[in-house]
C-alpha positions as CSV (number, residue, x, y, z in Angstrom):
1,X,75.9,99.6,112.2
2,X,79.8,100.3,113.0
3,X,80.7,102.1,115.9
4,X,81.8,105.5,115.9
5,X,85.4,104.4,116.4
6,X,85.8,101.7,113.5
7,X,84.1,104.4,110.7
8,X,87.0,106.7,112.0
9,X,89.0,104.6,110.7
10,X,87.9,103.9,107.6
11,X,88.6,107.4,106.7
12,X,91.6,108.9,104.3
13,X,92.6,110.8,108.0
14,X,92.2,107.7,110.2
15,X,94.8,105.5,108.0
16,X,97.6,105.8,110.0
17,X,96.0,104.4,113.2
18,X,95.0,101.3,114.6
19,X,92.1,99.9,116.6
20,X,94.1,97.5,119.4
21,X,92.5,95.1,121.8
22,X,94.2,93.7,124.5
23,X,92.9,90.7,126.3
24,X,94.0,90.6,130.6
25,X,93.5,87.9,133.2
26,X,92.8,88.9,136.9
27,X,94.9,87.7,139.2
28,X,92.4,88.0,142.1
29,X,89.0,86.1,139.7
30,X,90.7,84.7,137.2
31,X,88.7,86.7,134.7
32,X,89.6,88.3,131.6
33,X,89.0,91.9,130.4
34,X,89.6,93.9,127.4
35,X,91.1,96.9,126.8
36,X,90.6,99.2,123.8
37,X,93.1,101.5,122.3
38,X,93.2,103.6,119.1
39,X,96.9,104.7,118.6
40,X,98.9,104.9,115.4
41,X,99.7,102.2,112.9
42,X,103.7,102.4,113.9
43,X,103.3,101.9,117.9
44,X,101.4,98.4,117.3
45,X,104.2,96.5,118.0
46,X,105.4,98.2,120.9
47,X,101.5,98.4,122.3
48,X,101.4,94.4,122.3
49,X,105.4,93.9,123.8
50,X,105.0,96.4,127.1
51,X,103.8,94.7,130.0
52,X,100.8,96.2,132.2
């Protein structure tokens, strides 16, 4: 069964966005965690090139 946000998406009013997952190392462990975004399909670029 899909999550709530993914069937969103498949929608005619959830075409213009994007379901982004950004993977993080932590400096202090040196574990990784994801973030989760839904933003819109032109901003995917940018999402992935700005630092955090």
């Amino acid at each position: 069964m899909a999550k709530k946000v993914v069937a969103t998406l498949k929608t005619s009013s959830g075409k213009g966005f994007a379901k982004v997952i950004r993977m993080q190392k932590s400096e202090k462990t040196g574990a990784y965690s994801f973030e989760e975004d839904v933003i819109s399909a032109e901003k995917v670029k940018d999402y992935f090139t700005r630092k955090k």
